[in-house]
VMD Tcl script that draws the C-alpha trace (Angstrom):
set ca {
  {0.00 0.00 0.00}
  {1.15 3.49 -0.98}
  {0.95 5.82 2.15}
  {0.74 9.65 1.47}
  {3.57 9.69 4.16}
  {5.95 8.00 1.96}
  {5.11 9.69 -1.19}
  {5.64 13.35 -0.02}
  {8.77 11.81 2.08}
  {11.38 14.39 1.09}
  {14.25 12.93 3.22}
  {17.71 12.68 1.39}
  {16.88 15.63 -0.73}
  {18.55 19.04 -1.19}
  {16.36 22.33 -1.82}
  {17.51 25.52 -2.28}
  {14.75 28.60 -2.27}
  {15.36 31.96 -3.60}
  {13.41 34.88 -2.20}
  {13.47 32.84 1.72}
  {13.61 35.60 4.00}
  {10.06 36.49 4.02}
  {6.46 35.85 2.48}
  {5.63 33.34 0.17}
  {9.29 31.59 0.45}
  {9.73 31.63 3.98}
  {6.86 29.37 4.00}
  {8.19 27.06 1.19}
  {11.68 26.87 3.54}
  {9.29 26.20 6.25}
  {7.61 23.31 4.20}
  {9.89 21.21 2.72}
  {12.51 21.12 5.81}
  {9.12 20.21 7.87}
  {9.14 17.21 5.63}
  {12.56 16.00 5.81}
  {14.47 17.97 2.89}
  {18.12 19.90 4.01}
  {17.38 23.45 2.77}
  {19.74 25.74 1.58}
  {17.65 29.24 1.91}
  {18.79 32.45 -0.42}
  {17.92 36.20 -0.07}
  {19.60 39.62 0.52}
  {18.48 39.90 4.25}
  {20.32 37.05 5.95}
  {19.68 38.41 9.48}
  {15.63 37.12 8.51}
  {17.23 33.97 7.03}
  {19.19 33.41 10.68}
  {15.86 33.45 12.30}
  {14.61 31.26 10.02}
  {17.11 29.28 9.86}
  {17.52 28.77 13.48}
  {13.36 27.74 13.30}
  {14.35 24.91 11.27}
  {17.27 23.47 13.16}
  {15.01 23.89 16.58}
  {12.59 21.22 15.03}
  {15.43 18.62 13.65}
  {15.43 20.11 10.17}
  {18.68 21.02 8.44}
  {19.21 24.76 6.77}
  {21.95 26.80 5.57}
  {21.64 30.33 5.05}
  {23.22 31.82 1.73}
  {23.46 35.57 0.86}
  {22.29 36.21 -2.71}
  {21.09 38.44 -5.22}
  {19.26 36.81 -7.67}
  {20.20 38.89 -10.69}
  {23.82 38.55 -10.01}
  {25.40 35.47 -11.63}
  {28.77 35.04 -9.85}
  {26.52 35.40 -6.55}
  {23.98 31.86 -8.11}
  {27.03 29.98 -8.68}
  {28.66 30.70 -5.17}
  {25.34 29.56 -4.07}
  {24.63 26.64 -5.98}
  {28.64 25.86 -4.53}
  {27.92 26.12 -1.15}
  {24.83 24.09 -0.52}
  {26.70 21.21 -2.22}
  {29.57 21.41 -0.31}
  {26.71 21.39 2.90}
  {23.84 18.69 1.77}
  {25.19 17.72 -1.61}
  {23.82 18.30 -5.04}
  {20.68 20.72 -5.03}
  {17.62 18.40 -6.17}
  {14.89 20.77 -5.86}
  {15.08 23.97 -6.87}
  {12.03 26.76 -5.49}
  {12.14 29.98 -7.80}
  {10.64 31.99 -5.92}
  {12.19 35.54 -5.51}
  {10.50 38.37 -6.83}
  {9.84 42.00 -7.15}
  {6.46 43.52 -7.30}
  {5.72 46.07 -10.25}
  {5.34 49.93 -9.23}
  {1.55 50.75 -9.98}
  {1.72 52.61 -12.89}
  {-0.04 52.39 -16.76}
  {1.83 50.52 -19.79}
  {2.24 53.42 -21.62}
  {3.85 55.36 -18.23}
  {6.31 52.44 -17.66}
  {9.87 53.35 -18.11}
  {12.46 51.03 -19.64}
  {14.62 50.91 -15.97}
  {11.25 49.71 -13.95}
  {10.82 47.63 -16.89}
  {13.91 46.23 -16.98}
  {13.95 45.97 -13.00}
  {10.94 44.13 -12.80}
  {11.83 41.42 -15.59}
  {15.43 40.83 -14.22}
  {14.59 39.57 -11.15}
  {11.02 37.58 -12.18}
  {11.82 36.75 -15.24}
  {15.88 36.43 -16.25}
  {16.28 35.32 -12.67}
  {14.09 32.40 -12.85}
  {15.40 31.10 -16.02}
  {18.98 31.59 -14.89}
  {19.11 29.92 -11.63}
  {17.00 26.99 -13.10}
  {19.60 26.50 -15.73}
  {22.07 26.39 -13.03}
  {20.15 23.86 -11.25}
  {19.24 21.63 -14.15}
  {23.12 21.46 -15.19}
  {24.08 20.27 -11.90}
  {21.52 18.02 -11.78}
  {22.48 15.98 -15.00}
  {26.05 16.34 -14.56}
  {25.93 14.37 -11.46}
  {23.01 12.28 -12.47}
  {20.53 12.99 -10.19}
  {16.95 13.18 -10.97}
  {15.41 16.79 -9.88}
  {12.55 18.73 -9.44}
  {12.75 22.67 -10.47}
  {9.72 24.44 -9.36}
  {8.87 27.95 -10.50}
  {6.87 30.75 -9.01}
  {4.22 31.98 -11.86}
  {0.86 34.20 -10.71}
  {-2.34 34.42 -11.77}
  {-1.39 37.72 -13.31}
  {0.63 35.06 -16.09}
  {-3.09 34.21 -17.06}
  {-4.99 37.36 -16.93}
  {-3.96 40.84 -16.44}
  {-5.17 43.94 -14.37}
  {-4.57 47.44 -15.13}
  {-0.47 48.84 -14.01}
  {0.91 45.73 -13.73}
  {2.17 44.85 -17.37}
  {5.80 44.77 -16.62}
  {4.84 41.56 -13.94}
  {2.08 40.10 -15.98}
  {4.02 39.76 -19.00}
  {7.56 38.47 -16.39}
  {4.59 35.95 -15.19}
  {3.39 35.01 -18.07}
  {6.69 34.53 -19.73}
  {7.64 32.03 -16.31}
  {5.19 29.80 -17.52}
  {6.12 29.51 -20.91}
  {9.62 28.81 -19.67}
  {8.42 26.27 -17.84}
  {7.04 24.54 -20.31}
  {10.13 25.19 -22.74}
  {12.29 23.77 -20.04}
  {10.59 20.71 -19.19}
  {10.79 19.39 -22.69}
  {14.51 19.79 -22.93}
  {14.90 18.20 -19.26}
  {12.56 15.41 -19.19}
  {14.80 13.02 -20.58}
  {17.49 13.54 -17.99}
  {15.27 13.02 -15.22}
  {14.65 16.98 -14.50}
  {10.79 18.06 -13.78}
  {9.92 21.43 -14.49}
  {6.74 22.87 -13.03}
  {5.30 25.70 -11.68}
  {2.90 27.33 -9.06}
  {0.47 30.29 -9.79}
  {-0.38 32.07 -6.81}
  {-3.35 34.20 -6.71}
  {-3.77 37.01 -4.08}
  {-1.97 36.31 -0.62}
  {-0.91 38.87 1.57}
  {2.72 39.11 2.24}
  {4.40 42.36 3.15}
  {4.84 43.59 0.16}
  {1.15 43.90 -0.30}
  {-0.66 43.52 2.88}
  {-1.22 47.73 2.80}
  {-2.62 47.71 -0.04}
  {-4.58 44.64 0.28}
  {-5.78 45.55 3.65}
  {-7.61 48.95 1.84}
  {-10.51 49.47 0.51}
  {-9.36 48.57 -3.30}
  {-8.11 45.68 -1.61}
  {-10.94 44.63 0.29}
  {-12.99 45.30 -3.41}
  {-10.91 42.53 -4.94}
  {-11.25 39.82 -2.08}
  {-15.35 40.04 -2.89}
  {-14.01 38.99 -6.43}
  {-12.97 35.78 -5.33}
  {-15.25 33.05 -4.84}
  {-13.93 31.55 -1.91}
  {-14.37 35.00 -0.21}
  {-10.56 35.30 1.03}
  {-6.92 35.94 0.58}
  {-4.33 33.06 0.52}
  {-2.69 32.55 3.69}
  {0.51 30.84 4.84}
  {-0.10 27.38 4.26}
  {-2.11 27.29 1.10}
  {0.83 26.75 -1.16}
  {1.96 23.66 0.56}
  {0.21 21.32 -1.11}
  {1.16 21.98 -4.41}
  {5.14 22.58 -3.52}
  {5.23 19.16 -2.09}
  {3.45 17.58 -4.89}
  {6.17 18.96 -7.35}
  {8.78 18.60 -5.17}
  {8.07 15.43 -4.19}
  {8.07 11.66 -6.21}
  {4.12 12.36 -5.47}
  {4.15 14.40 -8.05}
  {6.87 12.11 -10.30}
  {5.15 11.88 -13.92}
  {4.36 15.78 -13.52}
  {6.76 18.42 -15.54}
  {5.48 21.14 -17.98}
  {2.66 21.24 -15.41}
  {1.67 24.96 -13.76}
  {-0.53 24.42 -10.74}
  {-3.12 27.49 -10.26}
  {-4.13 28.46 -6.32}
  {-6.29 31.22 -6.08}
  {-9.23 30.64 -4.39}
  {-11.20 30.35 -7.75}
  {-9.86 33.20 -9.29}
  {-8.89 32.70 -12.66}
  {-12.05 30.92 -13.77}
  {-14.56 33.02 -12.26}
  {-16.32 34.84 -15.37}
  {-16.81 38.61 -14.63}
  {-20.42 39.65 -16.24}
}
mol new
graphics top color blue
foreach p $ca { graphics top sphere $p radius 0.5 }
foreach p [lrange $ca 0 end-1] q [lrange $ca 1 end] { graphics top cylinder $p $q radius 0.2 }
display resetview
């Protein structure tokens, strides 16, 4: 008998997560160290990386902390070098850092915010999965690479082109990557978050415009910490082991709601 226990079972494995020291990936370090993976976690702040790091290692898990900016190469590859010399080859990769777009039109969008926003959620992603996948197959290791889309990939609101179009362009290389990597035992698949509130939006998702878009939902609510678990472990785990070109939407009904 297959038990759930076994199938999400991510003990032996190496993650690393960009974008760890808050939000969204704080809760994906949380997740897969909770369920047995050594996690090498990757951000700018390290002193929120410590504390999380030092959450982990207080429950039996095993974490590193790595100082990183996502956009800078040299800084991926020290990365990618030092959680192998801590756990061993990286095996599951969580793309995950990102910048929010400033609120502003398409037409008012200059090419630096432009270029700002697409480094880090779009060249970023593609980079440090390339990274991942060659280390994978040159030590022949089967992987999982699991990028962060958004909803926004699928449909788009007005002043937020620059990170719909990033989004959008995530999934597609998701799906471009998984081809290649298939055959060297490399999944590539991706999460699409709808609306969860994080710092970087919990102001303006507390306000009224805010409030205005949660009654747009049909499950009547924001994500919360926790809701993405599911669907990281599935990809990250042999659970999930015939999935790869796959992007996995959780929104709270979101996307397929039809606006009259």
């Amino acid at each position: 008998m297959t038990k759930a226990a076994d199938m999400f079972n991510l003990t032996g494995r190496v993650a690393l997560v960009t974008g760890a020291s808050s939000g969204l990936g704080q809760q994906f370090g949380r997740a897969l160290a909770d369920n047995g993976a050594a996690v090498a976690l990757v951000a700018r702040r390290t002193e929120r990386l410590e504390a999380l790091k030092a959450e982990i290692e207080a429950k039996g898990g095993k974490a590193l902390t790595i100082e990183a900016d996502v956009t800078d190469r040299a800084a991926m590859n020290a990365a990618f070098d030092a959680a192998e010399e801590a756990f061993g080859t990286v095996t599951i990769l969580v793309n995950n850092a990102g910048v929010a777009q400033q609120p502003v039109r398409a037409t008012d969008v200059t090419p630096d915010e432009w270029r700002r926003v697409l480094s880090v959620d779009l060249d970023a992603v593609f980079y440090w999965a390339q990274e991942a996948a060659r280390r994978m197959v040159a030590a022949k290791v089967h992987g999982s690479i699991v990028n962060i889309a958004s909803v926004l990939g699928f449909g788009v609101t007005k002043g937020t082109a620059s990170y719909a179009v990033a989004k959008a362009a995530v999934v597609q290389t998701t799906k471009a990557l998984s081809v290649e990597l298939a055959a060297k035992g490399v999944r590539v698949n991706a999460i699409a978050p709808g609306w969860f509130v994080t710092e970087i939006n919990d102001k303006y998702l507390e306000s009224e415009a805010g409030q205005a878009m949660k009654r747009d939902i049909p499950m009547g609510r924001f994500g919360a910490a926790g809701d993405l678990d599911g669907a990281l472990l599935l990809l990250a785990s042999d659970a999930g082991a015939y999935m790869t070109g796959a992007t996995i939407i959780v929104d709270g009904g979101q996307v397929v709601q039809i606006k009259g």
